[in-house]
mmCIF file of the N, C-alpha and C atoms, coordinates in Angstrom:
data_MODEL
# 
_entry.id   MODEL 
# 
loop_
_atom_site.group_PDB 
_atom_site.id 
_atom_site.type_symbol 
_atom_site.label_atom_id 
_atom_site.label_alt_id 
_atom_site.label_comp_id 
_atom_site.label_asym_id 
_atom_site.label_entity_id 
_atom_site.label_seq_id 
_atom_site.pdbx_PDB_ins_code 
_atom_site.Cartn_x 
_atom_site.Cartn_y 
_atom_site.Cartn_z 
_atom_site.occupancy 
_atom_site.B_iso_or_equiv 
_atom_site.pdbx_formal_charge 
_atom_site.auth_seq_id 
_atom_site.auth_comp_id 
_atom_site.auth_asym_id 
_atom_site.auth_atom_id 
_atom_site.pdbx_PDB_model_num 
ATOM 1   N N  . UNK A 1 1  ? 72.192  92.230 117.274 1.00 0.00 ? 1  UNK A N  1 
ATOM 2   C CA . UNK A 1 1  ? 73.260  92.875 118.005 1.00 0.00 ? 1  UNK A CA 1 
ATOM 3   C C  . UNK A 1 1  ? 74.528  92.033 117.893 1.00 0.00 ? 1  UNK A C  1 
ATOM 4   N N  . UNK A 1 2  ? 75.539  92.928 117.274 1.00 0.00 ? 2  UNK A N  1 
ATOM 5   C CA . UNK A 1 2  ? 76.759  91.766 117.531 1.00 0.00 ? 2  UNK A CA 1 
ATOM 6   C C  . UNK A 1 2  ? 78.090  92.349 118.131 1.00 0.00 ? 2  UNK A C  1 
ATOM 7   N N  . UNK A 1 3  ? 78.522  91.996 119.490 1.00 0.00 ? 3  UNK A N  1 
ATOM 8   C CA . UNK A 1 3  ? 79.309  92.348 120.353 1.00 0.00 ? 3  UNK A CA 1 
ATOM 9   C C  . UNK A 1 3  ? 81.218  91.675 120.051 1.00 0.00 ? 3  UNK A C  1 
ATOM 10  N N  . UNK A 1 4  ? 82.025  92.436 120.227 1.00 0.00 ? 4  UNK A N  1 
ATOM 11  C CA . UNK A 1 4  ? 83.384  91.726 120.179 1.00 0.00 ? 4  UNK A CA 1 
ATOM 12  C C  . UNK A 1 4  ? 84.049  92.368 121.248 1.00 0.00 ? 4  UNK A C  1 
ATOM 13  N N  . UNK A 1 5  ? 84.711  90.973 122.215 1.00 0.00 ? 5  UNK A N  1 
ATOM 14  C CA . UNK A 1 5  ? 85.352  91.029 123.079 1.00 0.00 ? 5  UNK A CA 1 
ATOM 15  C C  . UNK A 1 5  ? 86.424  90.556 123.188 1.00 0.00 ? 5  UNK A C  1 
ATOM 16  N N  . UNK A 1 6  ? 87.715  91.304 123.452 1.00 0.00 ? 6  UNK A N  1 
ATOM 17  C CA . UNK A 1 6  ? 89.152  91.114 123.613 1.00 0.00 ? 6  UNK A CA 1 
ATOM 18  C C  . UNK A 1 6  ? 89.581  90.570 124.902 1.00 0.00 ? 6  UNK A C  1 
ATOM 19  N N  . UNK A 1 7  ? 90.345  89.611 125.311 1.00 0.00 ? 7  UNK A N  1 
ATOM 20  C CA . UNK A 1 7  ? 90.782  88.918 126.405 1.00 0.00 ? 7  UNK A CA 1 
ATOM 21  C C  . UNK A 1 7  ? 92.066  89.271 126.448 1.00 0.00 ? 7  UNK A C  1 
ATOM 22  N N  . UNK A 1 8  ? 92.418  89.412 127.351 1.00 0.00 ? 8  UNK A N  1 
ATOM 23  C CA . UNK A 1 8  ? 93.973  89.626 127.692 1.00 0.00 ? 8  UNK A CA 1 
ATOM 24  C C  . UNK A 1 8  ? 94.663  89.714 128.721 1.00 0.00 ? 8  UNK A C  1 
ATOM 25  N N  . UNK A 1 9  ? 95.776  89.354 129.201 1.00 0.00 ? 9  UNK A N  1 
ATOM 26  C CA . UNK A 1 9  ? 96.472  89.099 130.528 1.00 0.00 ? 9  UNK A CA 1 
ATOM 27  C C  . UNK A 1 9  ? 96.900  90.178 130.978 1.00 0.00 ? 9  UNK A C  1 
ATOM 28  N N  . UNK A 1 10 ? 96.190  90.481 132.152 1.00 0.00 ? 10 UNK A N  1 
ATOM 29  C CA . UNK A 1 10 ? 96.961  91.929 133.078 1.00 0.00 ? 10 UNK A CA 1 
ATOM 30  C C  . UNK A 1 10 ? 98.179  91.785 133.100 1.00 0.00 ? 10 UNK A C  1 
ATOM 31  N N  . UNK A 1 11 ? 99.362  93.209 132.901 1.00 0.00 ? 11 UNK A N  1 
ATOM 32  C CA . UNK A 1 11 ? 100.544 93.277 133.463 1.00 0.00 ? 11 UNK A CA 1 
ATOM 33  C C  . UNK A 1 11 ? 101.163 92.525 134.233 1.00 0.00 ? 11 UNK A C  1 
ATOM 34  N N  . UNK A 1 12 ? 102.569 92.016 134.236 1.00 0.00 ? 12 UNK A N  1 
ATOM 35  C CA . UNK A 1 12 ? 102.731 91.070 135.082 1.00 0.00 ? 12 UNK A CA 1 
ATOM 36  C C  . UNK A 1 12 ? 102.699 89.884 135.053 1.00 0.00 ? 12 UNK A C  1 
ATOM 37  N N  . UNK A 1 13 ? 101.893 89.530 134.108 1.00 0.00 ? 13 UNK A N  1 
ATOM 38  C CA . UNK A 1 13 ? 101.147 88.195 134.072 1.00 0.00 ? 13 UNK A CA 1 
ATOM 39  C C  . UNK A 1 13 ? 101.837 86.789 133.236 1.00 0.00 ? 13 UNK A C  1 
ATOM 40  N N  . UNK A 1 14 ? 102.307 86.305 133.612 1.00 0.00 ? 14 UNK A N  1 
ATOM 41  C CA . UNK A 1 14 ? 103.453 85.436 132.369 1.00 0.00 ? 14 UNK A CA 1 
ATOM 42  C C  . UNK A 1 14 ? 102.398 84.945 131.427 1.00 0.00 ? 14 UNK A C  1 
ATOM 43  N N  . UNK A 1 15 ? 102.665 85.259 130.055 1.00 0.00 ? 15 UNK A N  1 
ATOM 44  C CA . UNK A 1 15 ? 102.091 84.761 129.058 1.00 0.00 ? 15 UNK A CA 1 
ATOM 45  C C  . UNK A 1 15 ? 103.115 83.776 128.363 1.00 0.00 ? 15 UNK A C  1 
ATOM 46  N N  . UNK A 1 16 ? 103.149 82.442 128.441 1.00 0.00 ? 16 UNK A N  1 
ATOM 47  C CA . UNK A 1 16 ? 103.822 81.545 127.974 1.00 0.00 ? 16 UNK A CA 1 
ATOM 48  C C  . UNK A 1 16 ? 103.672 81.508 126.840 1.00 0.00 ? 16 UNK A C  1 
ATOM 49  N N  . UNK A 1 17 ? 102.426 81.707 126.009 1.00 0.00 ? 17 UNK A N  1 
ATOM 50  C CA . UNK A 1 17 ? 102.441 81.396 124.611 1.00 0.00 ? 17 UNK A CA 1 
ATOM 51  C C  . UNK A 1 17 ? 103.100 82.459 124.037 1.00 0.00 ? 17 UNK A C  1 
ATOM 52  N N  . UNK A 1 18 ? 103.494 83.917 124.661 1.00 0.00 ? 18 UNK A N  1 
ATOM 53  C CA . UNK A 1 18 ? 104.031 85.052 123.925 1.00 0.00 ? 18 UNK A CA 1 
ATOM 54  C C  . UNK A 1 18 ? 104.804 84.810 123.790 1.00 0.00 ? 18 UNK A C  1 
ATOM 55  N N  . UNK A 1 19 ? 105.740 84.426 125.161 1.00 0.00 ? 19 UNK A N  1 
ATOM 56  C CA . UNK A 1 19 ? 107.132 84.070 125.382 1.00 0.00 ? 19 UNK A CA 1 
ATOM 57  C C  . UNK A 1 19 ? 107.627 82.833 124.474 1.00 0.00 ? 19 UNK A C  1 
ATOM 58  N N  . UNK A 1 20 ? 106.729 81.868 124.345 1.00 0.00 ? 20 UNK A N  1 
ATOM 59  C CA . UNK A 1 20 ? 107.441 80.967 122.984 1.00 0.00 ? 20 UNK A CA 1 
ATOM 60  C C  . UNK A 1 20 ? 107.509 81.261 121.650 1.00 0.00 ? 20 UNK A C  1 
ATOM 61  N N  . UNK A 1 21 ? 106.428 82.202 121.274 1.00 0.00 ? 21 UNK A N  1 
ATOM 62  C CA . UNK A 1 21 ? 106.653 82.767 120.199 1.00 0.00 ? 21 UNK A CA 1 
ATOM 63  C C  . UNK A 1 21 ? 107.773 83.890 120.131 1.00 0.00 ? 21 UNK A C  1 
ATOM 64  N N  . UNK A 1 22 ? 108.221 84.535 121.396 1.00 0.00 ? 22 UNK A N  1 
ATOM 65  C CA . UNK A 1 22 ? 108.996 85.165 121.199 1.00 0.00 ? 22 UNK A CA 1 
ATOM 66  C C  . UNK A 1 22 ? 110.649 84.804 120.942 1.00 0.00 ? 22 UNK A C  1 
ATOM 67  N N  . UNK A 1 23 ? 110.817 83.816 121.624 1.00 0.00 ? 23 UNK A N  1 
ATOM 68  C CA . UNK A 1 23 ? 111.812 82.937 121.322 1.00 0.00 ? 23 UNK A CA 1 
ATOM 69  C C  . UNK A 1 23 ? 111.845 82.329 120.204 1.00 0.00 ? 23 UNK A C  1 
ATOM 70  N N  . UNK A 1 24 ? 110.983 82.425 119.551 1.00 0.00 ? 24 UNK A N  1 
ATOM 71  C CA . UNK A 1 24 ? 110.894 81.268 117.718 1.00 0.00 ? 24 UNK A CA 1 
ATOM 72  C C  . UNK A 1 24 ? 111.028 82.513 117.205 1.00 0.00 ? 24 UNK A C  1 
ATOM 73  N N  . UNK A 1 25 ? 110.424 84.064 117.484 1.00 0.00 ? 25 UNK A N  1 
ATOM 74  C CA . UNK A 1 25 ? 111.283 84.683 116.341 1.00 0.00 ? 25 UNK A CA 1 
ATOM 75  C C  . UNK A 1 25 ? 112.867 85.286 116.289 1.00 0.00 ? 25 UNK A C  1 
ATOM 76  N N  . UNK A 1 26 ? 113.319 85.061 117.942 1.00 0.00 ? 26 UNK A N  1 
ATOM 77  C CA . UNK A 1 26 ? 114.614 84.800 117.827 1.00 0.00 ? 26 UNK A CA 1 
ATOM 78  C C  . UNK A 1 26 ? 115.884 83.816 117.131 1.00 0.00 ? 26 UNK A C  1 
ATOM 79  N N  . UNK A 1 27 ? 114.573 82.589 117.323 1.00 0.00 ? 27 UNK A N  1 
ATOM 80  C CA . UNK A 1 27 ? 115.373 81.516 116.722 1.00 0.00 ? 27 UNK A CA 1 
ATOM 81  C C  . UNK A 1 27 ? 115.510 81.221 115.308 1.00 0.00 ? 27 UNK A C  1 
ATOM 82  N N  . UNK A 1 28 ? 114.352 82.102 114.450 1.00 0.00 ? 28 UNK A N  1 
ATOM 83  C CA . UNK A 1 28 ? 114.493 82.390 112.900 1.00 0.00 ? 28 UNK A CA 1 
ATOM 84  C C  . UNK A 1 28 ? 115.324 83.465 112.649 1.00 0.00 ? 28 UNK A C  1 
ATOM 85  N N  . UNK A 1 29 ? 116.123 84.299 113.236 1.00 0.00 ? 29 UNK A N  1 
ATOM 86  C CA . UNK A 1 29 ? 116.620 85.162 113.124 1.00 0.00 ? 29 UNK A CA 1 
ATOM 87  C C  . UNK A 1 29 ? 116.278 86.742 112.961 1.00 0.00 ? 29 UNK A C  1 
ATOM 88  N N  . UNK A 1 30 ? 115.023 86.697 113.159 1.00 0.00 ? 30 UNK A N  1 
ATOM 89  C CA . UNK A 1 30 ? 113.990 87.875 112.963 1.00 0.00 ? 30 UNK A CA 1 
ATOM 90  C C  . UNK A 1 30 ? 114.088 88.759 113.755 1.00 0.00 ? 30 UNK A C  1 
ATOM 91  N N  . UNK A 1 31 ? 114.997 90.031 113.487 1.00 0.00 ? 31 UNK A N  1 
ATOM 92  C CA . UNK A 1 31 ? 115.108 91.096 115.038 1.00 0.00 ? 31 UNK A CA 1 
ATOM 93  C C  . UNK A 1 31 ? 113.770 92.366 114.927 1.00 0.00 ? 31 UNK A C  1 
ATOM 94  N N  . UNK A 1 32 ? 114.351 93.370 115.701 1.00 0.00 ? 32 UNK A N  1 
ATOM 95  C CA . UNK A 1 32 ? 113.036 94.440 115.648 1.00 0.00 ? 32 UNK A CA 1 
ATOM 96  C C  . UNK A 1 32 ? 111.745 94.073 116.936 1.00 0.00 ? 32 UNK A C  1 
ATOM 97  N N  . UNK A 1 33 ? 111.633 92.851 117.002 1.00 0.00 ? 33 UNK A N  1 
ATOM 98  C CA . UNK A 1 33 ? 110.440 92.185 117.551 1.00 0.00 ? 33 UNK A CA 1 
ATOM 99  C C  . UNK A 1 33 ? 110.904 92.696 119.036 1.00 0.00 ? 33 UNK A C  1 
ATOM 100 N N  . UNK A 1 34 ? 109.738 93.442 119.613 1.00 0.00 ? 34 UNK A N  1 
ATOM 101 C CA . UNK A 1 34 ? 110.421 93.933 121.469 1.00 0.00 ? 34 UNK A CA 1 
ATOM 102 C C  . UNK A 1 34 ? 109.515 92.780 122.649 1.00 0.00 ? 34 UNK A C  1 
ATOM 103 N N  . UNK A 1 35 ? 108.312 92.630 121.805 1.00 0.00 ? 35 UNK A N  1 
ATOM 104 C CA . UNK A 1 35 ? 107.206 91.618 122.571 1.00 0.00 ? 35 UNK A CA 1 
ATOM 105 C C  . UNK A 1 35 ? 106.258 91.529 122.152 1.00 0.00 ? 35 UNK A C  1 
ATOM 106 N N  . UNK A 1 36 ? 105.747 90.017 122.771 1.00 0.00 ? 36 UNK A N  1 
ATOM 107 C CA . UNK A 1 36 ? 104.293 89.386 121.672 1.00 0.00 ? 36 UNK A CA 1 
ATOM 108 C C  . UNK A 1 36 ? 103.545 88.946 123.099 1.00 0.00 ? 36 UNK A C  1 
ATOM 109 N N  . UNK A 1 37 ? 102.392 89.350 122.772 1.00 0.00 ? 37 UNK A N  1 
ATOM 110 C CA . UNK A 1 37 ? 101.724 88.919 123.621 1.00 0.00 ? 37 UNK A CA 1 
ATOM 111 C C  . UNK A 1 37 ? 100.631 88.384 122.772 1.00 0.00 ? 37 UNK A C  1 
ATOM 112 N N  . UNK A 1 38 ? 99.518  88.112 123.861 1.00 0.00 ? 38 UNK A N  1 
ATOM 113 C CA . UNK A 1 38 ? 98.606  87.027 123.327 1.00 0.00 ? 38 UNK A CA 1 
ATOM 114 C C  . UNK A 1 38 ? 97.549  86.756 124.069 1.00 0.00 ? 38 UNK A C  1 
ATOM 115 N N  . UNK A 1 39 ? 96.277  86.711 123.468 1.00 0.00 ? 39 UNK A N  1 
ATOM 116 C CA . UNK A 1 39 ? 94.530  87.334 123.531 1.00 0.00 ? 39 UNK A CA 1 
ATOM 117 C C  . UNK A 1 39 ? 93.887  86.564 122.800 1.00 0.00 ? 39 UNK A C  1 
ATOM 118 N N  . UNK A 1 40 ? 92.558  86.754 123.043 1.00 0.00 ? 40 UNK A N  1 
ATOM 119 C CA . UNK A 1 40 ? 91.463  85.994 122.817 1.00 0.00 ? 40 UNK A CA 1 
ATOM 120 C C  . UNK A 1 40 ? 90.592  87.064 121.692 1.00 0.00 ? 40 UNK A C  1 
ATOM 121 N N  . UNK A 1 41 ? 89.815  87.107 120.915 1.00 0.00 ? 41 UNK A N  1 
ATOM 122 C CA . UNK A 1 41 ? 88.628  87.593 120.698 1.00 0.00 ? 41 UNK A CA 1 
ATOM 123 C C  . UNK A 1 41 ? 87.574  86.949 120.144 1.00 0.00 ? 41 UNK A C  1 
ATOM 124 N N  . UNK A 1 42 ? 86.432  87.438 120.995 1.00 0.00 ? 42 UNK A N  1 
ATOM 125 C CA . UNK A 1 42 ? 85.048  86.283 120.910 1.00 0.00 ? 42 UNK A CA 1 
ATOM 126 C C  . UNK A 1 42 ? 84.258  87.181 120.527 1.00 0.00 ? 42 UNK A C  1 
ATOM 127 N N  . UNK A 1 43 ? 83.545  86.919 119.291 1.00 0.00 ? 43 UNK A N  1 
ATOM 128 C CA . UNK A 1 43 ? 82.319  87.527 118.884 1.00 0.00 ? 43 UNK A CA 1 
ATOM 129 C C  . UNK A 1 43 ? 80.813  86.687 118.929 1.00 0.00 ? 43 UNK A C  1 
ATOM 130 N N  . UNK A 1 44 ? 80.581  88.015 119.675 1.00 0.00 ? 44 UNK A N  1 
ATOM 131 C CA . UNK A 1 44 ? 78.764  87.689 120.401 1.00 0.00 ? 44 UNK A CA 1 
ATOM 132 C C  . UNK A 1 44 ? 77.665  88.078 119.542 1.00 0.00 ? 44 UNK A C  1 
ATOM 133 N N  . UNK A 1 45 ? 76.743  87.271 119.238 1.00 0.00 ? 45 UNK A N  1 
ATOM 134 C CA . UNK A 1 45 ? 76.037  87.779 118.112 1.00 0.00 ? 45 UNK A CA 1 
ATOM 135 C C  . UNK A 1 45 ? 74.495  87.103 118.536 1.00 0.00 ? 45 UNK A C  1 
ATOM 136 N N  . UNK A 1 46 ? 73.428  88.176 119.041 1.00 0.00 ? 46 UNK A N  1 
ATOM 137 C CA . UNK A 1 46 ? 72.198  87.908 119.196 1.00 0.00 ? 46 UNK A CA 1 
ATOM 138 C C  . UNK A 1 46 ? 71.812  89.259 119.712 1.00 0.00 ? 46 UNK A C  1 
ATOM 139 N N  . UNK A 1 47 ? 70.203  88.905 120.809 1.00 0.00 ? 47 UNK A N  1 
ATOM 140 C CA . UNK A 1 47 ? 69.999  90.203 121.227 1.00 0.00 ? 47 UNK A CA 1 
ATOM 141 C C  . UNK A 1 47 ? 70.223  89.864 122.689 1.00 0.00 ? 47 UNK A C  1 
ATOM 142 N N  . UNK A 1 48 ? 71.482  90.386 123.032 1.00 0.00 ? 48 UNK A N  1 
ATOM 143 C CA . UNK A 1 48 ? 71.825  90.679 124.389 1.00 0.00 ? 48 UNK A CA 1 
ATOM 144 C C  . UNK A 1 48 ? 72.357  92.462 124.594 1.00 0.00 ? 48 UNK A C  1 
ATOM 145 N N  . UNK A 1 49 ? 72.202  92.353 125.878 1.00 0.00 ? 49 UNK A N  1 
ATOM 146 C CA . UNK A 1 49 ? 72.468  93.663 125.855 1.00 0.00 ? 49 UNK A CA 1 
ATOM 147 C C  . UNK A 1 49 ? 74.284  94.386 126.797 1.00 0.00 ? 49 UNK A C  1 
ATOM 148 N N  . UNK A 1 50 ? 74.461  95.274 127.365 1.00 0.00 ? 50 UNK A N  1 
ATOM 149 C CA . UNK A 1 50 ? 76.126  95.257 127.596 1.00 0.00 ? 50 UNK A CA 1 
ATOM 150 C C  . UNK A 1 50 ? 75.842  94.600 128.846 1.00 0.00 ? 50 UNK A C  1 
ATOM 151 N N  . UNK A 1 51 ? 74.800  94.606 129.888 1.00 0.00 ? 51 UNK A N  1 
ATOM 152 C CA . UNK A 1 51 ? 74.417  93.906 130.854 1.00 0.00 ? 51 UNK A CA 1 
ATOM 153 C C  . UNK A 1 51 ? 75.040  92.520 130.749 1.00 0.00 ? 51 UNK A C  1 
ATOM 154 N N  . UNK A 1 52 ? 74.313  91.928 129.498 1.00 0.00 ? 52 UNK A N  1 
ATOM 155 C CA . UNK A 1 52 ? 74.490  90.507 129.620 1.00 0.00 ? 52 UNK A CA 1 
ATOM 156 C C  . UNK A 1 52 ? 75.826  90.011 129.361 1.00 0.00 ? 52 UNK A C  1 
ATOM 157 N N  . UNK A 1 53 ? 76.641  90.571 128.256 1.00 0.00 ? 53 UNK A N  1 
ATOM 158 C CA . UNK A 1 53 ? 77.702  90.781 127.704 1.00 0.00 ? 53 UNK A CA 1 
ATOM 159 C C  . UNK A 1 53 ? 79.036  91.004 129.055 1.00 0.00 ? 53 UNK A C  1 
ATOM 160 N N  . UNK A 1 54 ? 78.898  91.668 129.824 1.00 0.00 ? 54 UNK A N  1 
ATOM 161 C CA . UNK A 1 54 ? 79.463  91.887 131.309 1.00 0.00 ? 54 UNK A CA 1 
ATOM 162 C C  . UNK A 1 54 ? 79.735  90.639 131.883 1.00 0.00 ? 54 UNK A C  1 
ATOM 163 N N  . UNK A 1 55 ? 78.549  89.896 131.726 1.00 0.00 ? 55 UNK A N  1 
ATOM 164 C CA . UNK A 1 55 ? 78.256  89.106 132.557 1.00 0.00 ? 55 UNK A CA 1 
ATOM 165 C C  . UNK A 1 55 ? 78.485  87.740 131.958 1.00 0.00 ? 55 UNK A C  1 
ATOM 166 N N  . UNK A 1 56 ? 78.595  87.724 131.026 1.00 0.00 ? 56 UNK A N  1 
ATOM 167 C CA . UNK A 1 56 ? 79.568  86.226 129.774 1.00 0.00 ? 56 UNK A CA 1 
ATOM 168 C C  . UNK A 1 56 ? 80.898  86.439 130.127 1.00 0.00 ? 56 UNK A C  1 
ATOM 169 N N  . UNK A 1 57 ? 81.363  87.764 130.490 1.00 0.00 ? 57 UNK A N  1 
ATOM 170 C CA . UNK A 1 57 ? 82.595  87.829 130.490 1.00 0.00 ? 57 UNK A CA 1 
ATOM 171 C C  . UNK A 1 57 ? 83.272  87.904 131.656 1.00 0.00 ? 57 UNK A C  1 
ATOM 172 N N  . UNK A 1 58 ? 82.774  88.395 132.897 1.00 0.00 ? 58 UNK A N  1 
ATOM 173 C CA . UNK A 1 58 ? 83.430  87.737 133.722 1.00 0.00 ? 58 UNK A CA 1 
ATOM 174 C C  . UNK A 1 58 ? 82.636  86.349 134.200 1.00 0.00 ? 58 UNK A C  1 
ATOM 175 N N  . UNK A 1 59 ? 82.074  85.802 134.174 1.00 0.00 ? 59 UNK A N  1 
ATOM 176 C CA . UNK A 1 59 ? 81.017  84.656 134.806 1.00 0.00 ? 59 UNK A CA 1 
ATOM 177 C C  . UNK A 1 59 ? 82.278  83.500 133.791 1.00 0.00 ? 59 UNK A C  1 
ATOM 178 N N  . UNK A 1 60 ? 82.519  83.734 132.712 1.00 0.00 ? 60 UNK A N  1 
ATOM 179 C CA . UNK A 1 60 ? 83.087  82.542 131.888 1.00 0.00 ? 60 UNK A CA 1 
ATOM 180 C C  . UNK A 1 60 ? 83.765  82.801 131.191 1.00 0.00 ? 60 UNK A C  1 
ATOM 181 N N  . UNK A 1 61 ? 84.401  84.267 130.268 1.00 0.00 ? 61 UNK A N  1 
ATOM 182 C CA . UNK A 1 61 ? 85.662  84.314 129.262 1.00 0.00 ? 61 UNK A CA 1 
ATOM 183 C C  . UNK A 1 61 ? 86.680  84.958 129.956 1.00 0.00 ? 61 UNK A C  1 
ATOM 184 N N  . UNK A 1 62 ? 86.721  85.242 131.096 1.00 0.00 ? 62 UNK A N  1 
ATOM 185 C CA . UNK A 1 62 ? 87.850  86.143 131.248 1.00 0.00 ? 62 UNK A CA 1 
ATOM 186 C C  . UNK A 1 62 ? 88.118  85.841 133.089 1.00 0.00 ? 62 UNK A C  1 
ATOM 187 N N  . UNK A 1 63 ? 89.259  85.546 133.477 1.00 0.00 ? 63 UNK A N  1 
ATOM 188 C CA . UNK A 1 63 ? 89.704  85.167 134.946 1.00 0.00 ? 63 UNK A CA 1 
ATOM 189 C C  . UNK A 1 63 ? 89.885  86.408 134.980 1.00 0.00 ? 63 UNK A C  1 
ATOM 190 N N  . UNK A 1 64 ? 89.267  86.716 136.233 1.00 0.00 ? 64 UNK A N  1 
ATOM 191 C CA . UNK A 1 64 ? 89.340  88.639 136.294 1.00 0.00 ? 64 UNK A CA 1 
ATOM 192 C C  . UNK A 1 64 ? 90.913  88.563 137.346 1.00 0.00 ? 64 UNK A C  1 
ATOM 193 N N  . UNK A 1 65 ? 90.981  87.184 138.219 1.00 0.00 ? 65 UNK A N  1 
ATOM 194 C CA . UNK A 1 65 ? 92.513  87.920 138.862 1.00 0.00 ? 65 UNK A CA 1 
ATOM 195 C C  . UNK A 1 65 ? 93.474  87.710 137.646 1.00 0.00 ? 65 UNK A C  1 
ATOM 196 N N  . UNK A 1 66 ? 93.451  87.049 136.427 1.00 0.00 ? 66 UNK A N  1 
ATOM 197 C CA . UNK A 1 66 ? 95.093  87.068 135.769 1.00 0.00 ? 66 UNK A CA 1 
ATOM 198 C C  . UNK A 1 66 ? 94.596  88.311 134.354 1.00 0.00 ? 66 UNK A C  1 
ATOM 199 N N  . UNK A 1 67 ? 93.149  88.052 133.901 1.00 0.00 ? 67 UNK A N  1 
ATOM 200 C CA . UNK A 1 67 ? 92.944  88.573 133.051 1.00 0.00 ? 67 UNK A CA 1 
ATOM 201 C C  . UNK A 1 67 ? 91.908  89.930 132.879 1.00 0.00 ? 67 UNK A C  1 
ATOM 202 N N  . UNK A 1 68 ? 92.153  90.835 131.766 1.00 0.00 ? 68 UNK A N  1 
ATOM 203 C CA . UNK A 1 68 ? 91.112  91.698 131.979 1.00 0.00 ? 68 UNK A CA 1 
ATOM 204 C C  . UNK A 1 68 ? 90.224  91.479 130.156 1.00 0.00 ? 68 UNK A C  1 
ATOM 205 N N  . UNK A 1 69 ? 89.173  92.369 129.972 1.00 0.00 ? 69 UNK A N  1 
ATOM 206 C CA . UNK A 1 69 ? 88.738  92.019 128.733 1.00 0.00 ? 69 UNK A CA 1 
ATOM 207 C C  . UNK A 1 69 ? 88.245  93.764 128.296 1.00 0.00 ? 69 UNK A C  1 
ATOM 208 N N  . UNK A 1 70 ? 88.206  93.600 127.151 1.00 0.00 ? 70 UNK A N  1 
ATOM 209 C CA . UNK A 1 70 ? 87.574  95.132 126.405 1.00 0.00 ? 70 UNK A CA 1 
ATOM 210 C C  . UNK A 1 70 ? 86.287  94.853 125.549 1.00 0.00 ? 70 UNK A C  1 
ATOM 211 N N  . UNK A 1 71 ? 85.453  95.228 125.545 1.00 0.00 ? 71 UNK A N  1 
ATOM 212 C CA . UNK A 1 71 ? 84.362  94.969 125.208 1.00 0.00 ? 71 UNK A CA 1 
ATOM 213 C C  . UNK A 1 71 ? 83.582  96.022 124.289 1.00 0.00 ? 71 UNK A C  1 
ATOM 214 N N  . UNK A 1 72 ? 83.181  95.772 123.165 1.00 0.00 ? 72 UNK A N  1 
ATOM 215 C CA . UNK A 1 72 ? 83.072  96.557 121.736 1.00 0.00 ? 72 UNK A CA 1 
ATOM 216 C C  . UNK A 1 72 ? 81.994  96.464 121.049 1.00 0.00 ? 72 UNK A C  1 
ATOM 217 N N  . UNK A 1 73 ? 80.874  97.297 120.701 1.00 0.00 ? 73 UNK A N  1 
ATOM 218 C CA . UNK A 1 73 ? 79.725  97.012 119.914 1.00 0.00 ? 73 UNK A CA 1 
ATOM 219 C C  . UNK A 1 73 ? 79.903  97.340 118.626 1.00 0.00 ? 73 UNK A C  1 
ATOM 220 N N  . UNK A 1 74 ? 79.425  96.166 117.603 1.00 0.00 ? 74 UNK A N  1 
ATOM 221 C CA . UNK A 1 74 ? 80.306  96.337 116.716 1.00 0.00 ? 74 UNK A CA 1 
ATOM 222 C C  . UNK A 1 74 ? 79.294  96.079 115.450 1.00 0.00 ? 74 UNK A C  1 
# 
């Protein structure tokens, strides 16, 4: 079984690493760009099931107050 899970910061949420990248593609001169944000993805690979998978993810990859996650059998 091999599972992939997306991490990502709820609305609202200051993402500093977006925001510096977003400023470096200002500072190369690069327009078009409206916003960058910025995520995790962890691929799970054994026999677990979405039970367990739930439970990796909030118990340890994902702060459920800043962050939420999407979760994908893949």
């Amino acid at each position: 079984m091999r599972w992939e899970v997306e991490v990502w910061y709820k609305a609202g949420v200051t993402d500093a690493v977006g925001d510096s990248v977003m400023k470096g593609i200002k500072d190369l001169g690069v327009g078009g760009v409206t916003s960058v944000k910025t995520g995790q993805v962890y691929i799970i690979e054994g026999k677990t099931d979405k039970k367990q998978i739930e439970k990796i993810c909030s118990g340890l990859l994902a702060n459920g107050i800043v962050q939420f996650y999407k979760i994908k059998k893949v």
